[in-house]
C-alpha positions in Angstrom: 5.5 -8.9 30.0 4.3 -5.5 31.5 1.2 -5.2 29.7 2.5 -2.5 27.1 1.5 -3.6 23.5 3.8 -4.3 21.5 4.3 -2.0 18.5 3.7 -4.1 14.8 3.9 -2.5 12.0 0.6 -2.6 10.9 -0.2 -0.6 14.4 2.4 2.5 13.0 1.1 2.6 9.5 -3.4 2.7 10.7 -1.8 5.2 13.3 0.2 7.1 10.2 -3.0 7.0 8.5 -5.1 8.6 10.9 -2.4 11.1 11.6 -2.5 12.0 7.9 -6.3 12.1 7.5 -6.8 9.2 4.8 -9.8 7.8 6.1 -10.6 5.7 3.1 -8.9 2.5 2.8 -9.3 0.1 -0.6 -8.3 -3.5 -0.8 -7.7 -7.1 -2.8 -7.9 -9.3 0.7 -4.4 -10.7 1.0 -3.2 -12.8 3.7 0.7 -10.5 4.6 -1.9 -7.1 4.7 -4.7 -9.1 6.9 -3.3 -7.5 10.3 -3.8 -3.6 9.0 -6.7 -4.5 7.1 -7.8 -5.9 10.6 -6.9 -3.0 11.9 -8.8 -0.3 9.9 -11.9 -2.6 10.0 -12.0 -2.5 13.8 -11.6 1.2 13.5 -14.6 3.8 13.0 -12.0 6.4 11.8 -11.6 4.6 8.7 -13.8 3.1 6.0 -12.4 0.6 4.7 -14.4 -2.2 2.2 -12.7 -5.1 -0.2 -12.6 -4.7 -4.1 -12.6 -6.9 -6.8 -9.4 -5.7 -9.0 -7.0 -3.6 -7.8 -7.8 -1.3 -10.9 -11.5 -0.9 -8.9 -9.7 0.1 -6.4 -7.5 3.2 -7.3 -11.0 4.4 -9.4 -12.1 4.5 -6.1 -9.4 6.1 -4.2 -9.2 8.8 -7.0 -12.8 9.3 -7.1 -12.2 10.1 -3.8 -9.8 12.2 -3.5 -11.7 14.5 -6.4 -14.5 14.6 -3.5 -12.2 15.9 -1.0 -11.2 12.4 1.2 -8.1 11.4 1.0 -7.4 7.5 1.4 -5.0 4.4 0.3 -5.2 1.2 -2.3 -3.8 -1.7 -0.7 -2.6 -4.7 -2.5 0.3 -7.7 -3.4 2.6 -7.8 -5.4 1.0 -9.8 -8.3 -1.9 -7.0 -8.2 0.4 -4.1 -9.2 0.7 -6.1 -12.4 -2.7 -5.1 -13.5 -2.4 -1.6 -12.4 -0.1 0.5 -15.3 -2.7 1.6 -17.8 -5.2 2.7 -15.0 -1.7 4.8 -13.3 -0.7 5.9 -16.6 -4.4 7.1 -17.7 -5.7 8.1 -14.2 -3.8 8.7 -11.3 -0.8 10.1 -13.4 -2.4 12.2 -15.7 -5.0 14.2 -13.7 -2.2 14.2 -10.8 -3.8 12.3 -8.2 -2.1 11.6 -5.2 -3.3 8.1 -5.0 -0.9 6.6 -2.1 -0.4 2.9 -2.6 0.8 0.2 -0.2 2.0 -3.6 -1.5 3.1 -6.3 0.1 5.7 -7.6 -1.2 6.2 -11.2 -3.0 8.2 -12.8 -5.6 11.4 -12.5 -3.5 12.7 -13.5 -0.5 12.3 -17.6 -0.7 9.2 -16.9 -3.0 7.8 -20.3 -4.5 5.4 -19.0 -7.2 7.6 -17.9 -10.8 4.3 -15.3 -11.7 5.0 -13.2 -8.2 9.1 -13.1 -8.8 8.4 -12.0 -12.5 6.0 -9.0 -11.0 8.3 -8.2 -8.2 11.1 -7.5 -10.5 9.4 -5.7 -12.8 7.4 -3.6 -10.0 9.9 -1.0 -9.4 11.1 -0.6 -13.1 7.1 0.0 -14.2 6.7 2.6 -10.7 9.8 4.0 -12.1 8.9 4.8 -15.6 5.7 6.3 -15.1 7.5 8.9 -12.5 6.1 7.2 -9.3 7.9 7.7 -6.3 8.6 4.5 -4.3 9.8 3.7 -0.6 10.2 0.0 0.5 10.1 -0.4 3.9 12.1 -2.6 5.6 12.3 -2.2 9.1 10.3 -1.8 11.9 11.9 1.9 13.2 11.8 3.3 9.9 8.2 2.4 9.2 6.2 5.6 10.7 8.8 8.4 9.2 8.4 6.8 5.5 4.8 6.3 5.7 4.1 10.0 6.6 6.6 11.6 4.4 5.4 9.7 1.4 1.5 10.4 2.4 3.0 14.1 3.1 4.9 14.6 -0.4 2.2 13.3 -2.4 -0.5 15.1 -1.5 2.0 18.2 -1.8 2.7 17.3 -5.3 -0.5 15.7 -6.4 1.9 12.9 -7.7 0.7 9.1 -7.3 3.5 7.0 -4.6 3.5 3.8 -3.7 4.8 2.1 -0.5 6.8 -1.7 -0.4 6.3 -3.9 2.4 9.5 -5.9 2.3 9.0 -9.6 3.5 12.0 -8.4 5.8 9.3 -6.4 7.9 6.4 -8.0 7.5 7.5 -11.6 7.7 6.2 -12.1 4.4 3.6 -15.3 3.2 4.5 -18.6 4.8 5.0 -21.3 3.1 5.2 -24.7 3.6 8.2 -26.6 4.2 
């Protein structure tokens, strides 16, 4: 080794972040998200604090944004399942642009029948209400969708919502 870190992905998206001034960061704790949440804890850039619900959270985030700070929800999979009447009534309504990042479950080797159900009904839900989506699933890509998504909506004060695909974030173990 030549002493260079090595780039992760959770080192491009804080650094996306920062680039794109959301300073506030929201989360449910989850175990595939602990490295950025790591991350934007260790960092007095950001303030970052755990919720409760993941509907706390976007009240938060959109709260927020109505006082001029611009910042992130992040969450699994299984939490986007409690999320449609506060997007529908909220975020989508009084065109937020609350930026959402999930990890990813319910696919991939997944063990637990409530993710799987949630994962494949994630993108039909995002897509109904008008949310536009990016999953990201590799490493080189990760930095150009993160800004651009960040970038378009706060253009178009229209809610978005990033994937973490198990194929770039190695997903949850489990055991054998």
């Amino acid at each position: 080794m030549d002493g260079t870190p090595s780039v992760t992905w959770h080192g491009i998206v804080a650094a996306t972040l920062r680039q794109n001034d959301v300073r506030l960061v929201t989360y449910v704790p989850d175990r595939v998200l602990t490295p950025l949440i790591a991350a934007v804890e260790a960092d007095p850039f950001f303030t970052a604090f755990p919720t409760t619900r993941e509907e706390e959270a976007v009240g938060i985030v959109t709260g927020a944004w109505m006082g001029g700070m611009r910042g992130i929800v992040l969450m699994q999979t299984s939490g986007f399942a409690t999320l449609p009447n506060a997007l529908a009534s909220l975020a989508c309504a009084c065109q937020i642009p609350l930026v959402m990042m999930v990890s990813e479950r319910g696919t991939l080797g997944e063990f637990n029948l409530g993710q799987a159900m949630v994962c494949r009904t994630m993108r039909p839900v995002l897509d109904a209400l008008g949310i536009e989506h990016h999953t990201i699933t590799r490493l080189d890509e990760t930095e150009f969708i993160v800004d651009r998504t960040i970038r378009q909506a706060v253009a178009t004060q229209a809610p978005a919502c990033l994937i973490l695909s198990p194929l770039l974030t190695g997903g949850k173990r489990f055991p054998a």
